[in-house]
SEVEXVO-484707 format. One line per 8 residues: number of its first residue (from 1); their letters; for each residue x, y, z of N, C-alpha, C. Coordinates in Angstrom, 1 decimal. Example, Ala and Ser with C-alpha at 12.3 -4.5 7.8 and 13.67 -1.06 7.14 Angstrom:
1 = AS = 13.2/-5.7/7.8/12.3/-4.5/7.8/13.2/-3.3/7.8; 12.8/-2.2/7.1/13.7/-1.1/7.1/12.9/0.0/7.9
# end
This chain:
1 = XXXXXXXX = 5.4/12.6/-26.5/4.5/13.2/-25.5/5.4/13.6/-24.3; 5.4/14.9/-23.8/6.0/15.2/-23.1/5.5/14.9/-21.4; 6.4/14.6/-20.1/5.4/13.7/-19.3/6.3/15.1/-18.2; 6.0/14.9/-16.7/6.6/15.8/-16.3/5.8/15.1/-14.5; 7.5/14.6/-13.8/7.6/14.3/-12.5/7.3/15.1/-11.2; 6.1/14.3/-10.6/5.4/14.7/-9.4/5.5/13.4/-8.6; 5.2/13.4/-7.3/5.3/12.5/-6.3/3.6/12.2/-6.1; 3.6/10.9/-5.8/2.4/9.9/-5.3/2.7/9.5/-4.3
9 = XXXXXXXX = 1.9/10.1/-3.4/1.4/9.6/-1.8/0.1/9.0/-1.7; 0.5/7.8/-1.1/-0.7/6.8/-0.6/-0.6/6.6/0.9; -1.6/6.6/1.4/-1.5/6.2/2.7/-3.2/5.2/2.8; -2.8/4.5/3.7/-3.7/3.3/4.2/-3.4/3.7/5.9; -4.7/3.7/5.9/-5.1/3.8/7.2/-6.5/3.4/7.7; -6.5/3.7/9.3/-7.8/3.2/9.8/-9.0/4.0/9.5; -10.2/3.4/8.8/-11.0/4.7/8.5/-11.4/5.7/9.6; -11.8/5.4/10.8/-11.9/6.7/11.4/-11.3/8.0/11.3
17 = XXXXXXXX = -10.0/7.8/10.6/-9.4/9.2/10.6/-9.5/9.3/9.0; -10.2/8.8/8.1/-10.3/9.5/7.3/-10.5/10.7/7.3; -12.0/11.6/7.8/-12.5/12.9/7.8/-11.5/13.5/8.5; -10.6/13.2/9.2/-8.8/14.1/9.7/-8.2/14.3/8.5; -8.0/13.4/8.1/-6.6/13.4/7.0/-7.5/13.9/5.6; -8.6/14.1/5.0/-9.0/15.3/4.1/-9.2/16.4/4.8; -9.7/16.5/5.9/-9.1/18.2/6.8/-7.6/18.8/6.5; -7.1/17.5/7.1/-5.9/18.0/6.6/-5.1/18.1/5.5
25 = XXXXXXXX = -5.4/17.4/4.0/-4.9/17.7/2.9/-5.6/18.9/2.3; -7.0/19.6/2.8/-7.5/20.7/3.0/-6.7/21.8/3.0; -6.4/21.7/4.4/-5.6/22.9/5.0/-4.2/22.8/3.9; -3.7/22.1/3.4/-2.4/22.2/3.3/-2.5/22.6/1.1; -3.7/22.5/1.5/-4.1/23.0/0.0/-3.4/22.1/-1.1; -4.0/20.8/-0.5/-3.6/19.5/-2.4/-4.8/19.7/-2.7; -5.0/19.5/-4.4/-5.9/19.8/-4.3/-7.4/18.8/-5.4; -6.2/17.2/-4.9/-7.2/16.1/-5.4/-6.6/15.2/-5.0
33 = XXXXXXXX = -7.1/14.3/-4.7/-6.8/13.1/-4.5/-7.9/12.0/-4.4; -7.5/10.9/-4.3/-9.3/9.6/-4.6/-8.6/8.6/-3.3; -9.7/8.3/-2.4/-10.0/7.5/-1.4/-10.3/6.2/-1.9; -10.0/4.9/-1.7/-10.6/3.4/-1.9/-10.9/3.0/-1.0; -12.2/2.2/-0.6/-12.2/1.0/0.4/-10.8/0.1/0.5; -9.7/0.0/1.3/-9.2/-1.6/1.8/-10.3/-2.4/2.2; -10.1/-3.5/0.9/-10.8/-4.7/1.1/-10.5/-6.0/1.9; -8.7/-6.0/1.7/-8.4/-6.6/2.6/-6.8/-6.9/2.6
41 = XXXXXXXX = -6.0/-7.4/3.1/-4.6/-7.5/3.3/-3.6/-8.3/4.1; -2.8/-7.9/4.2/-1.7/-9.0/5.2/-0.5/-7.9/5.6; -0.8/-8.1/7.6/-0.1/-7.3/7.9/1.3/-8.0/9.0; 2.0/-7.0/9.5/2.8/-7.5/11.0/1.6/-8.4/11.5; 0.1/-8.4/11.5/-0.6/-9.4/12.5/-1.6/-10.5/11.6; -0.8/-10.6/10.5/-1.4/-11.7/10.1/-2.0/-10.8/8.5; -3.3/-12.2/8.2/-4.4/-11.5/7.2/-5.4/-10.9/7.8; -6.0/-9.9/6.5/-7.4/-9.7/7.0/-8.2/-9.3/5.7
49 = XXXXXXXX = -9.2/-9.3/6.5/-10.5/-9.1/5.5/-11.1/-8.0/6.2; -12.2/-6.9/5.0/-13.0/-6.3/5.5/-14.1/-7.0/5.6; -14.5/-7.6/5.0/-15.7/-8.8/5.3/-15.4/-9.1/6.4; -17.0/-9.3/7.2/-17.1/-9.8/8.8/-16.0/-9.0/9.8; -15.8/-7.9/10.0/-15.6/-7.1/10.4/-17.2/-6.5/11.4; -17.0/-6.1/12.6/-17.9/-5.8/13.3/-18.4/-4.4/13.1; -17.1/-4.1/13.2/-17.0/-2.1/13.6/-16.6/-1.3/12.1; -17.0/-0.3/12.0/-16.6/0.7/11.0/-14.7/0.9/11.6
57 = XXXXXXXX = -14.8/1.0/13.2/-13.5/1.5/13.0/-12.1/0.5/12.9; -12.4/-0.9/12.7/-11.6/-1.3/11.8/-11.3/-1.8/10.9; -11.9/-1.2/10.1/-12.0/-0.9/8.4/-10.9/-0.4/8.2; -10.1/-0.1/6.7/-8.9/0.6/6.7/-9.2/1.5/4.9; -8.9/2.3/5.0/-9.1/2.7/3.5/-7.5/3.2/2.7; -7.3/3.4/1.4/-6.4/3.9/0.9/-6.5/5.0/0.3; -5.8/6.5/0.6/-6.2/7.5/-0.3/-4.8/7.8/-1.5; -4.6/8.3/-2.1/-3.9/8.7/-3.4/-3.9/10.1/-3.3
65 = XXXXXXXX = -2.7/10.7/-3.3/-2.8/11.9/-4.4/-1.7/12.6/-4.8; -1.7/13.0/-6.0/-0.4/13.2/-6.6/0.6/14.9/-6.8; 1.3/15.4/-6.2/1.6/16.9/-5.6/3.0/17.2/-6.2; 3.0/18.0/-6.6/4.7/18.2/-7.0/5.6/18.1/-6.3; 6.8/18.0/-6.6/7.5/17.3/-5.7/7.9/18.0/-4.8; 8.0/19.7/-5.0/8.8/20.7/-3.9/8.2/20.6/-2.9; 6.7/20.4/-2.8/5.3/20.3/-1.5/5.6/19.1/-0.8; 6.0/17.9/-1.5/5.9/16.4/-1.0/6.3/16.3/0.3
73 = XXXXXXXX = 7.5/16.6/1.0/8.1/16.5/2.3/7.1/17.4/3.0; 7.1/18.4/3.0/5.8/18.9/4.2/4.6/18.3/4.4; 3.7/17.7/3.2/3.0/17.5/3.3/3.1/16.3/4.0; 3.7/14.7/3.5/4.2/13.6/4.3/4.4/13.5/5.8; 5.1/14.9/6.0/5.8/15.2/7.5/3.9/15.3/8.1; 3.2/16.1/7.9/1.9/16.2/8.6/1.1/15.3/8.4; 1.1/14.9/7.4/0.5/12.7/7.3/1.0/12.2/8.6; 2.4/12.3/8.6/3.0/11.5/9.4/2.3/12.0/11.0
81 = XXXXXXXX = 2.6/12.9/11.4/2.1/13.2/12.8/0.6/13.4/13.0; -0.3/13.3/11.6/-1.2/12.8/12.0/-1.8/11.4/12.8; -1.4/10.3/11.7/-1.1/9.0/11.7/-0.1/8.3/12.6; 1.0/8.9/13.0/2.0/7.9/13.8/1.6/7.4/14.7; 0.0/7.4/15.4/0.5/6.8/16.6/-1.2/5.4/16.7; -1.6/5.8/15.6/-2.6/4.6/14.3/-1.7/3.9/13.6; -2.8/2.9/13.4/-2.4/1.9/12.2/-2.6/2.3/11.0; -1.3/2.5/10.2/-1.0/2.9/8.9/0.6/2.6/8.0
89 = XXXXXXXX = 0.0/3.1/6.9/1.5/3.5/6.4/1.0/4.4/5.4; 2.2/5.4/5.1/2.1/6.1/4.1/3.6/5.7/3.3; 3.2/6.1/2.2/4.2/5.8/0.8/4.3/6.6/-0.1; 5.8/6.8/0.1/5.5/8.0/-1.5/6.7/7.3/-2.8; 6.5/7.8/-4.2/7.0/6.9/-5.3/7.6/8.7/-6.1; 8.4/8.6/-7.0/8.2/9.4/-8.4/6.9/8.9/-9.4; 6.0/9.8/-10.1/5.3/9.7/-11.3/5.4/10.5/-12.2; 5.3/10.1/-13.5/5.5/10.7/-14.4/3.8/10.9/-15.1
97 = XXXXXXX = 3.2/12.2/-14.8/2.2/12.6/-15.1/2.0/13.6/-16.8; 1.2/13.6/-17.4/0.8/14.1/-18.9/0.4/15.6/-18.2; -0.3/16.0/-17.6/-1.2/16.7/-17.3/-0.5/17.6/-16.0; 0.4/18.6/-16.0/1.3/18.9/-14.7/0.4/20.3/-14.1; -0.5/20.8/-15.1/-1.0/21.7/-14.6/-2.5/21.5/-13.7; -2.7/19.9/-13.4/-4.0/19.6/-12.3/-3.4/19.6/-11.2; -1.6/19.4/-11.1/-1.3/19.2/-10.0/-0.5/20.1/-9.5
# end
């Protein structure tokens, strides 16, 4: 089976900027990726839970999506100055995908 290398970007962040950051993978024309609830984790400030949490806005979610690799750096670069100055991180890996024409 023949497989063929694209990059995976994840970013976790605060949900409020969710509805930003699909604007922005919008504009920049990716053209899928899947959002999760963060349920909970351990950061620079310790644990946390989304449980007992007061506010929507510090909730955190994680999105995914997988872009060829020539796109990857621009797109990352505009994650980034979305996000830099929120609580986040973004990550990018190599994948080896079956299917290179969804992405």
């Amino acid at each position: 089976m023949e497989t063929h290398t694209k990059k995976r970007i994840e970013v976790i962040a605060e949900t409020p900027i969710e509805r930003r950051l699909v604007d922005l993978l919008s504009e920049l024309d990716v053209q899928g990726y899947t959002i999760f609830p963060a349920i909970g984790g351990r950061g620079r400030d310790g644990v946390w839970r989304r449980e007992g949490l007061v506010g929507h806005a510090e909730q955190m979610f994680m999105l995914v999506c997988i872009v060829d690799p020539g796109r990857a750096s621009k797109i990352v670069e505009a994650i980034y100055e979305l996000i830099s100055d929120r609580i986040g991180i973004v990550s990018t890996a190599d994948v080896e995908v079956i299917r290179s024409d969804i992405f």
